[in-house]
N, C-alpha and C positions, 0 to 999 in steps of 0.2 A: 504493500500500500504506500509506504514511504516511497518507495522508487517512482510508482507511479503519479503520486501527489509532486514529485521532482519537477518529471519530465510537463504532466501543466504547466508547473507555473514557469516551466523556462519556457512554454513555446503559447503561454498566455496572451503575450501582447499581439503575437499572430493570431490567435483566434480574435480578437477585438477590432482589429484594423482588416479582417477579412472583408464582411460585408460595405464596408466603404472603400475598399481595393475591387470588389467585386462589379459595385455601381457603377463607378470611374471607368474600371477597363469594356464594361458593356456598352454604356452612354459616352463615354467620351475618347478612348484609347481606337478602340475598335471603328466606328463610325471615322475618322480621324482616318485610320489606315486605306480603311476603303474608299475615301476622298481621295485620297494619295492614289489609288490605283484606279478610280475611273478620269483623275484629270488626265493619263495617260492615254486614253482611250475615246476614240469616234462613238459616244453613245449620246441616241437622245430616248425620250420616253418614249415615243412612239414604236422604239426597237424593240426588241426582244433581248434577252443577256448574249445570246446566241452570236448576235448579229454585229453587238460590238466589234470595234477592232482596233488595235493598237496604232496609234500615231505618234509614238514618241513627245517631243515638247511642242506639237503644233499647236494643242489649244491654250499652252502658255504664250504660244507668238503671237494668238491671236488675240487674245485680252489685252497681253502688252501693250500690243499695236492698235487697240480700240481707241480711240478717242474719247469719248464718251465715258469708260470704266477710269480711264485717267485723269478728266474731268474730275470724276467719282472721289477718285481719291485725295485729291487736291482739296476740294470744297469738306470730307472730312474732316481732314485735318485742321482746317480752318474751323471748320465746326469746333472741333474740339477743343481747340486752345480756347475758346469764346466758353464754352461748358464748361472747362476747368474755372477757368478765373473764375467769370462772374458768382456761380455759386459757391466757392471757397471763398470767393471776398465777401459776399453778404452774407454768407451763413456764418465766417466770424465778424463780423461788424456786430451782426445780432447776439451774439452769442454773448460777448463781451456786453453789450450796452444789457441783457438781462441779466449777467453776470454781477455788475455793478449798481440797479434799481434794487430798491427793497424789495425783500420776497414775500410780495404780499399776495392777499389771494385772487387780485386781478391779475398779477404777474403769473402765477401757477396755470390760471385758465388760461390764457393768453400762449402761454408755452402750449396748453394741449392744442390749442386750437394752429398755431404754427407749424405742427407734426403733420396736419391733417393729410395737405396732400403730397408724402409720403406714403401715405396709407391706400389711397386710390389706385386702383387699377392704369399702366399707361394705357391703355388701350378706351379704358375710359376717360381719364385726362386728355387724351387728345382730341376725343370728341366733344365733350365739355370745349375746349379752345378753340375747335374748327364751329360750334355753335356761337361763338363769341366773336370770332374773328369774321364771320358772313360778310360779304359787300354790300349787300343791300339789307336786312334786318338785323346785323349783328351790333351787339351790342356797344362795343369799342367805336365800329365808324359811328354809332348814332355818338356816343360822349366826341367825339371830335368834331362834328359837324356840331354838334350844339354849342361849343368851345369858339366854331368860330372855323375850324379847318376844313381841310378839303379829304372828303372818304379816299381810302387806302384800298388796292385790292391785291389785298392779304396774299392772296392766293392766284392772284393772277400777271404777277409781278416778282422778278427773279431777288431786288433788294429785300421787298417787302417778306418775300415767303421766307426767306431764309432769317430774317430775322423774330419771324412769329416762330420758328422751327425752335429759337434759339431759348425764346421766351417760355414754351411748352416745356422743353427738357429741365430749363433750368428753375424753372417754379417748383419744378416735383423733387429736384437735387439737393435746392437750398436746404430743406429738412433735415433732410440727410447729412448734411457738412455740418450745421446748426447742432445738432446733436451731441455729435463727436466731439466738438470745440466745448459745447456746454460740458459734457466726462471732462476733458481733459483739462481747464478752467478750474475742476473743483481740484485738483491734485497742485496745485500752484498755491506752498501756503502764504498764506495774509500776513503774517513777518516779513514776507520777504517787500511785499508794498509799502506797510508802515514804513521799514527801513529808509525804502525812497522818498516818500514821504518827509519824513522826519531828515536825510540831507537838501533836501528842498527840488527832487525830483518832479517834474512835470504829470499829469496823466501819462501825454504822448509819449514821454520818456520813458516811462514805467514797462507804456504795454513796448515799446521796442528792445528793452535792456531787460524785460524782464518776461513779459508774456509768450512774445514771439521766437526767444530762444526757448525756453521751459516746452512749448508747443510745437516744435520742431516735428518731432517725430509724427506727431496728430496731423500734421499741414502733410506731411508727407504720406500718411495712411491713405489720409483724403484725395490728394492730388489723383495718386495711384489707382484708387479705384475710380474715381472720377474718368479718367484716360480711359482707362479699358471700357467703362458703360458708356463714355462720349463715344469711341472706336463702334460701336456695335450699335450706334443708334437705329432705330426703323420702325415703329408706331408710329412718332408722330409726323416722319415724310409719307407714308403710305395713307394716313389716313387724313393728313391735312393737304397735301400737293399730290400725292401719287408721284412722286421723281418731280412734277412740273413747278414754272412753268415749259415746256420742252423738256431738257435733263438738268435745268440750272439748281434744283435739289437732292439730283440724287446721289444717294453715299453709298457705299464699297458693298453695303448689307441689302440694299432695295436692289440692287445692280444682279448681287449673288443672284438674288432673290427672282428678278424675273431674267436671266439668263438660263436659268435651272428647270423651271416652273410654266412659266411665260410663254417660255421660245423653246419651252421641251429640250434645250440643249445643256445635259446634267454633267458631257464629259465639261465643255468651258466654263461653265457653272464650277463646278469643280475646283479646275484650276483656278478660278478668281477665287475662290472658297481659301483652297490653301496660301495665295499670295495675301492675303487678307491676315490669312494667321501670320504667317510671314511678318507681315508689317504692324498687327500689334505684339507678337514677340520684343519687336525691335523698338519701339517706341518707351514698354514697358520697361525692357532689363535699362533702356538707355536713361532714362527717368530713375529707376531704382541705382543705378551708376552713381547717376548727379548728384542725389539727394546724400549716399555714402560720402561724396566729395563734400559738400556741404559739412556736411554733419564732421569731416575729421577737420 
């Protein structure tokens, strides 16, 4: 019995990390490999598995050499560096300014009611915004016309859609960044402010000498994941622009998305699938690099 109560608990930690090795290799290893193997391959839906057939890196050459897909990935990236900042900068702006108000019990509602949409489905968030953004009964161009300005069409306008795009993701992020900063905020203790304080430190001084090194690590958690959900955005292009107007909204994920789907062609689908991973790999470790350099 002792032998066998050994040999558990030496091979325990394998039984506990099985069913989450298991998930991963079915859902995301696997599916992953055979992405790899049909970007290699002439296949559309319409085929049979039979019919496929091997073309080496053509339908890399041909996404390459797309326009439109490299359009695609240019306006991402753009995207995203707009997704990062703005809701890291307002989720601590607020963070800090509740940080600093008295915790009173408007203050505490006021935080639940800030989480909210967090909580929303995107798929419903972005319809809730494409109801709001309308050209002609939405509720935004009606506050601007009544203001005095001239209606916007949201949606039928390459500036305009891209920055309602921007407006959708980042309303539902703020939360999200907001949160983390509020955790990380309460681990910063109150000696260390009186102290600045008391040498006759500024606020703004405080939070730069004092909050925004202490929060370092929290600015970079968020950045992080921030990147990779900006990289992968597509609710709210699909359900607010569909890619439009023409392609001036679409990103790497809507692109995958009807190259695969759309146009029945799942080998170049494919390959855009894995240059995609490709180029959030590379964004990510190169991010998690910087932050390293920073931080020594």
């Amino acid at each position: 019995m002792n032998t066998i109560k050994r040999r558990i608990n030496q091979y325990m930690h394998f039984i506990f990390i099985a069913p989450s090795f298991l998930f991963i290799t079915l859902l995301g290893i696997i599916p992953l490999l055979y992405a790899v193997y049909l970007s290699f391959r002439n296949y559309q839906l319409t085929m049979t598995s039979d019919m496929s057939t091997f073309n080496g890196f053509g339908n890399y050459v041909t996404v390459l050499t797309n326009g439109d897909f490299l359009q695609s990935i240019l306006w991402t990236l753009i995207f995203t560096a707009f997704a990062v900042i703005i809701p890291t900068g307002i989720g601590l702006f607020i963070s800090v300014l509740l940080t600093e108000t008295s915790q009173s019990k408007f203050v505490r509602v006021l935080k639940s009611f800030l989480i909210l949409p967090m909580m929303i489905a995107p798929v419903v968030s972005s319809t809730i915004w494409k109801i709001l953004f309308g050209a002609v009964y939405g509720p935004i161009n009606y506050i601007i016309d009544w203001l005095g300005g001239t209606s916007i069409a949201w949606t039928g306008e390459a500036l305009p859609a891209k920055i309602a795009i921007i407006i959708i993701d980042s309303w539902g992020a703020i939360p999200f960044c907001m949160l983390i900063f509020l955790g990380a905020l309460t681990t910063i203790p109150n000696e260390l402010y009186e102290s600045a304080r008391i040498d006759g430190a500024s606020d703004f001084t405080s939070f730069r000498k004092i909050t925004l090194p202490l929060m370092r690590n929290f600015i970079a958690l968020v950045v992080s994941i921030r990147i990779m959900d900006s990289l992968k955005v597509f609710d709210p292009v699909m359900i607010l622009t569909q890619g439009g107007p023409g392609n001036a909204t679409e990103t790497m994920g809507t692109m995958i998305y009807k190259m695969a789907f759309r146009y029945m062609n799942v080998g170049e689908g494919s390959a855009a699938a894995i240059i995609f991973f490709v180029i959030i790999a590379i964004v990510s470790i190169g991010n998690i690099k910087l932050m390293r350099r920073k931080k020594v």
